[in-house]
N, C-alpha and C positions, 0 to 999 in steps of 0.2 A: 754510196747510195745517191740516187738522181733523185731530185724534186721538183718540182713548180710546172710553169709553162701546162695550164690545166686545157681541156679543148676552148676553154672562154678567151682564152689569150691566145688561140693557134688556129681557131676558127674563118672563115672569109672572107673576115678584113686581111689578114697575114697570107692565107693559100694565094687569095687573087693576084698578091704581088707579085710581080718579076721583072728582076731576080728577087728574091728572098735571101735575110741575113735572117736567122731564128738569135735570140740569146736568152737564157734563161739567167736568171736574175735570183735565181733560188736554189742553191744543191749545195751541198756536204760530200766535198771531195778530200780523198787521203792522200800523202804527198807518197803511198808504197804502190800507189795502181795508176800511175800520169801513162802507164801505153794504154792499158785495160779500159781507160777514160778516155784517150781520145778515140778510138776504136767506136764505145759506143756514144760518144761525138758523132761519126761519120757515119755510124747505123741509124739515127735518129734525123740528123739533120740539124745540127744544135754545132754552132759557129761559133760562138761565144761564150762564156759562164760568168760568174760569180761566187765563187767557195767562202760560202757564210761560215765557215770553220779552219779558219785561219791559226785561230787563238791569238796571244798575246806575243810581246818579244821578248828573247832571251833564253830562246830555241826553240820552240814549235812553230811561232810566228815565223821564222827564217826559212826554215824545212820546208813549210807548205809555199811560202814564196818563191823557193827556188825549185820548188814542183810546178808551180804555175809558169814559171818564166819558162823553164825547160818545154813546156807543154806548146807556148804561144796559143793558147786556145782560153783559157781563164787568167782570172785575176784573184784576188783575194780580200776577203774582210780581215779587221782585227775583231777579237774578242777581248772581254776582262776578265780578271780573275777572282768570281764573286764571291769566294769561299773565304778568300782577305779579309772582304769589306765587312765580314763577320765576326773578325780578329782584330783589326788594325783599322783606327780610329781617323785616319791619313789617308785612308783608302781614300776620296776622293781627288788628291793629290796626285797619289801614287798613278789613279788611272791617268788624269789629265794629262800625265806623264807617258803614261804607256801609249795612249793614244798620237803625242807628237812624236812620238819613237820608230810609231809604225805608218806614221804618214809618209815620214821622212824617208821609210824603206821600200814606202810602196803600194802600201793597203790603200783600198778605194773605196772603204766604206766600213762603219762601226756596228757592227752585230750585238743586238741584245737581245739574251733566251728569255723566255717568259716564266724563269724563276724568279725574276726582278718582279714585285707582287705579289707572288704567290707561293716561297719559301724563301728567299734572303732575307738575311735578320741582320739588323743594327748590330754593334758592338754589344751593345747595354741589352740585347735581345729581345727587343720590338720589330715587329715584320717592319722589312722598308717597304714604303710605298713608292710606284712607279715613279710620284710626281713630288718625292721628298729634298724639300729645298738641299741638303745634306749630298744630294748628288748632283746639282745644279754645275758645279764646275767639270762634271762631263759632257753636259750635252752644251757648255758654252763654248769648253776648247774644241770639240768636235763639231761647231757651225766655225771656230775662227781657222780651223785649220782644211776649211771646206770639205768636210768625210760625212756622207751622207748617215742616217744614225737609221740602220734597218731593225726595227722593233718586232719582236712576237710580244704582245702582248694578251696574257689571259687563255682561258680553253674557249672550247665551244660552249654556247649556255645550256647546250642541253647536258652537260658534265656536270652542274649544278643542280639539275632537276634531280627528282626518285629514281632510283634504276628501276623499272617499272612497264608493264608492257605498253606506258604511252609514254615513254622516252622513245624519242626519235632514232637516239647514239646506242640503244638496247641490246645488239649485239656486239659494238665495240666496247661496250663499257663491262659485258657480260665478260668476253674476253680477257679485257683487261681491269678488273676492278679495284686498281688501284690507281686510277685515272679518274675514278669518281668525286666531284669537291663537296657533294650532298652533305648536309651537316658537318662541313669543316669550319672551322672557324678563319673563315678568310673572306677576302673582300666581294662583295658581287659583281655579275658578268657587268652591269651597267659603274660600281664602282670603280672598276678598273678600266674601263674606257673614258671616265670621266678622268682618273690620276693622265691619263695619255695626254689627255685634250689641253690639261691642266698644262705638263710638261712644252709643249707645242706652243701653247697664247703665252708664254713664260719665255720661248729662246725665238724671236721672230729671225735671226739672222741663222739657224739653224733648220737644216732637212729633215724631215721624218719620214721614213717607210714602211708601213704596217702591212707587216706577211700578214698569210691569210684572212687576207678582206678583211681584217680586224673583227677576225671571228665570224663572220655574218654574211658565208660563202651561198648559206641556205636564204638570204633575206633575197624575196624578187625584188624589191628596188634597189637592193643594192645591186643585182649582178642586171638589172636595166642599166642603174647607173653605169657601171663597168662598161657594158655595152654602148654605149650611146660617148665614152671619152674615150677610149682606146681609138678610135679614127685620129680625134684628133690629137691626140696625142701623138701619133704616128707620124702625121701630116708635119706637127710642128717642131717634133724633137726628133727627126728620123735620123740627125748626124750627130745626138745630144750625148750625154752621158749612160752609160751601160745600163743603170736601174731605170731609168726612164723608159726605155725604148720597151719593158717590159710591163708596165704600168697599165694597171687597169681602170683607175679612179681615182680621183685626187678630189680630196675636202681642203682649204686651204691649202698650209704647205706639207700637208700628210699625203704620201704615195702609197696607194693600197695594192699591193699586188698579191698574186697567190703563193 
């Protein structure tokens, strides 16, 4: 499955160019469909990728690597293994580890799903929060080994509202009603962008990249925002690194894209 690259990032500024290089900076690609991918590659018009589902190493991380190398069309993240960090008390070792493992082979960036916050639990069985010092030695080896850290963090806030006919998300939650965080016991839309923030003023020699717009794709200042830095961002990093050239907003060193 294909993701990202919304018409906000493919829009006037990008058509007017030429030539045009497209890359999307956001998709979940399988190491069993590299023809099937690049095909609709060359039906879209999409030159480059990013496979935010890499996983870890010590076989999956390898496989999808050598899906991407075969392909010459993407790259790959690593992932970690968070269902550990629920067992094994060393998990943040372990990851710091796994992280120079997959540098070392190739990964171009540190993917973290947004169960981090919102179901990962401690050993001792306390939800981990995003910005739990406890995990500090992953996002410090992941600014010393330069791998950019692309975060989901959190749902959209109307997932925490009433499903309700003045929920915005009303049919997708209708759908899927177990998407709903309404009366869970879990942190708030604004407490978990504050764990992010937190994470961020805490690793200054580290990158941050917040998939979807950190939540707040529906906010119009935020997507003015977006609008009004994507020129230059273009302008300034058009030969820069892969996530960048996809970047719609940047707060600090937080990269917000879709």
């Amino acid at each position: 499955m294909l993701t990202g690259l919304s018409a906000l990032a493919v829009g006037p500024l990008l058509i007017a160019a030429t030539p045009r290089r497209l890359v999307d900076a956001h998709t979940h690609l399988s190491a069993q469909s590299v023809e099937r991918t690049v095909e609709i590659f060359d039906e879209v018009g999409i030159d480059w990728a990013l496979n935010l589902s890499g996983l870890w190493p010590g076989g999956p991380f390898e496989s999808n690597l050598a899906a991407a190398q075969s392909s010459g069309r993407w790259v790959v993240s690593t992932n970690l293994p968070w269902r550990l960090a629920q067992k094994d008390i060393r998990f943040p070792r372990i990851a710091a580890r796994l992280i120079e493992i997959a540098a070392a082979k190739g990964a171009r960036a540190l993917k973290i799903e947004k169960a981090l916050g919102l179901a990962v639990r401690h050993p001792d069985g306390h939800l981990l929060a995003v910005d739990s010092p406890w995990l500090d030695p992953v996002w410090s080896t992941a600014g010393r080994v330069g791998m950019p850290v692309v975060i989901h963090t959190g749902d959209p806030k109307a997932f925490w509202d009433p499903v309700d006919e003045h929920n915005e998300r009303l049919e997708e939650l209708s759908a899927h009603p177990g998407w709903s965080n309404h009366g869970l016991d879990l942190p708030s839309f604004d407490e978990l962008l504050a764990q992010l923030m937190n994470v961020v003023a805490r690793h200054p020699n580290t990158i941050f990249v917040a998939v979807h717009l950190e939540q707040q794709a529906v906010s119009g200042r935020r997507v003015r925002t977006a609008a009004t830095t994507l020129l230059l961002l273009l302008l300034l990093l058009c030969a820069a690194p892969l996530l960048l050239l996809c970047a719609t907003a940047v707060r600090r060193r937080v990269v917000l894209v879709v």
